[in-house]
Every structure is written in structure tokens, then in C-alpha cells.
C-alpha positions in Angstrom: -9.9 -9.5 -12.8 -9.8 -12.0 -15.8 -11.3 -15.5 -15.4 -9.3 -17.2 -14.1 -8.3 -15.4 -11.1 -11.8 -15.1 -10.6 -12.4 -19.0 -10.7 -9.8 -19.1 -8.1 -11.0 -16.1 -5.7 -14.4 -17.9 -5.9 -12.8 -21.4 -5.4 -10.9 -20.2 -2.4 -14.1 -18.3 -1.1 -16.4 -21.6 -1.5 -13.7 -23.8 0.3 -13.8 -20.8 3.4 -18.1 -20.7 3.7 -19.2 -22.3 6.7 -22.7 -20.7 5.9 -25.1 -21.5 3.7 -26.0 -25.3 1.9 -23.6 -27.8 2.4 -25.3 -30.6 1.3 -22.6 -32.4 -0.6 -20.8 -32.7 3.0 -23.4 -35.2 3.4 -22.4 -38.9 2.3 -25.3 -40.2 1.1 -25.9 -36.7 -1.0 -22.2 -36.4 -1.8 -22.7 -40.5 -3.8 -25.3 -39.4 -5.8 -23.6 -37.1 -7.0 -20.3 -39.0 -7.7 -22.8 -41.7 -9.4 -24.0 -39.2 -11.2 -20.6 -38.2 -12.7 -19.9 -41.9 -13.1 -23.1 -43.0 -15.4 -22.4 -40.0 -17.9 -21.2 -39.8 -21.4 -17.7 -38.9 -20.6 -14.1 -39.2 -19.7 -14.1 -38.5 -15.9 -10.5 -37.8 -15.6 -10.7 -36.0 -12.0 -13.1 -34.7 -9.4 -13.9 -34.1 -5.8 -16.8 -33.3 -4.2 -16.4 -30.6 -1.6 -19.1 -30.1 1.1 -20.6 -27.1 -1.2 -19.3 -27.1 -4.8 -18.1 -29.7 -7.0 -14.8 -29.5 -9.5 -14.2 -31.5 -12.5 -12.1 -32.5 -15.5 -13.8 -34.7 -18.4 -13.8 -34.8 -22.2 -17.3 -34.8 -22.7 -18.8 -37.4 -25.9 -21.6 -34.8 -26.1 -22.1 -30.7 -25.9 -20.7 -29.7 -22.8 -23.9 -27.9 -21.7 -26.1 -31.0 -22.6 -23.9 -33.2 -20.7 -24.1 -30.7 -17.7 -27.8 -30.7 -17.8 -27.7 -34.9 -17.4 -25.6 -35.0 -14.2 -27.0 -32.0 -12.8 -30.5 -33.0 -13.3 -30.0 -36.7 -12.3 -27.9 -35.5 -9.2 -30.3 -32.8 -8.1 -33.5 -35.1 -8.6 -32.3 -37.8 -5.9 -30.2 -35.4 -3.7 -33.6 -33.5 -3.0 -35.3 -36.6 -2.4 -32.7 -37.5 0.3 -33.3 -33.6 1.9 -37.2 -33.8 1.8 -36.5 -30.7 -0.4 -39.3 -30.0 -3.0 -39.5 -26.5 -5.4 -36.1 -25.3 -4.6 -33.2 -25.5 -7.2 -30.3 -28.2 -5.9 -27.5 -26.8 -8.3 -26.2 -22.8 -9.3 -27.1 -22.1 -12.9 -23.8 -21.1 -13.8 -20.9 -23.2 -14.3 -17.3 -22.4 -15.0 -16.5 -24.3 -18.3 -12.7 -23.8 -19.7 -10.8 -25.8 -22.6 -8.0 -27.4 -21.3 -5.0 -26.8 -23.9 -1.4 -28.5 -23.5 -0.6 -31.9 -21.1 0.8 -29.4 -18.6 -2.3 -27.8 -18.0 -4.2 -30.8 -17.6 -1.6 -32.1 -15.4 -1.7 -29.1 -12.9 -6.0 -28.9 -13.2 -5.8 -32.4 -11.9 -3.5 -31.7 -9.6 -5.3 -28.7 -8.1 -8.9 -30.8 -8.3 -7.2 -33.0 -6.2 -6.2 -30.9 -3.7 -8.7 -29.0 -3.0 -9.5 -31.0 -0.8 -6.1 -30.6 1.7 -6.1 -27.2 1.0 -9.9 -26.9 2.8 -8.4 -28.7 5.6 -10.8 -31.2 5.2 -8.2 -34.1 4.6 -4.4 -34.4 5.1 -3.8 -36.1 2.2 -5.4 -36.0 -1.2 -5.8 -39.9 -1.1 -7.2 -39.4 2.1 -10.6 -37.7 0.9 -13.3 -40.0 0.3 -15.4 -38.0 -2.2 -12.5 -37.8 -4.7 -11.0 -39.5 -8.2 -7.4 -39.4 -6.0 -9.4 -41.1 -3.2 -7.3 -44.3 -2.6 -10.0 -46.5 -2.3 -11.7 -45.6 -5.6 -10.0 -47.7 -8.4 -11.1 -50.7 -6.5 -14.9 -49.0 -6.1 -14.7 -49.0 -10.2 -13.1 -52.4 -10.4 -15.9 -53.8 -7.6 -18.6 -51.8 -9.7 -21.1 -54.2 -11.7 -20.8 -52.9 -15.4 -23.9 -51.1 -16.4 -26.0 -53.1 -18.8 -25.4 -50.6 -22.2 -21.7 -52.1 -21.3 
């Protein structure tokens, strides 16, 4: 099985568990996380937060692993607070990383980021999911959002 159908076996296999931590089905978890996103050295082109894994697309302003290691650490510091949990890793080690290459593929990344969402069953429409970039109410959360002070 080569990468990418594995990304998608696992994708598809993540979006089925109703076992196991679902932490980021929790909204006040699920907006640390999204901050998180948002305060880092990045484009944040897409995401969505699903109840128990988390999809992206960014052009990162710094190595990719370093830039991992800021929003998963930031995230996992204040989503443990919020679940009392203490001495337990919040976030997998492993992360699937891959290069997008041509405007298409970006195009249909975003699209399935998006998505992912309806295809869960966890919202009709991709506008419809709250923890989302296609979220319909989120341009207005970044245009309501106070600019951070290195702004």
C-alpha cells in the first residue's frame, strides 16, 4: 500500500472510531487547538478539527517539524489542563507531512480537508462544521479577532 492510500485508509478509519479519545469533539478543547493553528508562523490555508484527529494545509515560514512542535506543544499544554490530564501525551508522535505540488492538488487537499467533515456525518454541509477554515462563520471570527501585538 503506498502512502497515500494509506493516509486515506487511516483517515477513513479515524473518521469511523467511536472508541478511544475524542477530546477534540469537545469545544472548549477543539478552540485551543484552532488558536493554536491560528498564532503560528504560517499560511493556514485549510483545516478542520475532527472529534479525534486534526487535518491541515499551511506553507510553513519555518521547518515543518519545528513548526509542528509549536502548535502541538502549545495545544497539548492547555488542552490537558482543560481534561485535568497530567503525565499522558495529548498528541500521536507521528504526523503525515506531504509537499503539495501543482494548483490542482492543492485545490482538491482543500477540498477533501473540508469535507471531512460531511463525509463523518458529523455536518451536512462543509460550512456547516464549526471547527473548520470552510466554517461559514470563520472569516468574520478573523475579521472580529484583536490583532496580536507582534502585528
Amino acid at each position: 500500500m503506498n502512502s497515500g492510500a494509506a493516509f486515506v485508509w487511516m483517515d477513513r478509519y479515524l473518521d469511523a472510531a467511536r472508541e478511544g479519545p475524542r477530546w477534540l469533539g469537545r469545544a472548549e478543547v477543539a478552540k485551543v487547538v484552532e488558536e493554536a493553528l491560528h498564532r503560528q508562523d504560517c499560511e493556514l490555508h485549510a483545516y478542520v478539527i475532527m472529534p479525534n484527529h486534526v487535518h491541515v494545509l499551511l506553507a510553513p515560514r519555518i521547518p515543518p517539524s519545528q513548526l509542528m512542535r509549536f502548535i502541538k506543544g502549545a495545544s497539548a499544554r492547555e488542552a490537558n489542563k482543560i481534561l485535568g490530564i497530567c503525565g499522558k501525551p495529548f498528541w500521536q508522535h507521528e504526523s503525515y507531512d506531504h509537499q503539495v505540488r501543482t494548483p490542482e492538488e492543492f485545490t482538491k487537499i482543500q477540498r477533501y480537508i473540508e469535507g471531512n467533515p460531511v463525509k463523518a456525518g458529523l455536518a451536512a454541509t462543509p460550512e456547516a462544521y464549526r471547527w473548520s477554515s470552510a466554517w461559514s462563520g470563520w472569516r468574520e471570527l478573523q475579521l472580529a479577532a484583536p490583532a496580536s501585538a507582534g502585528e
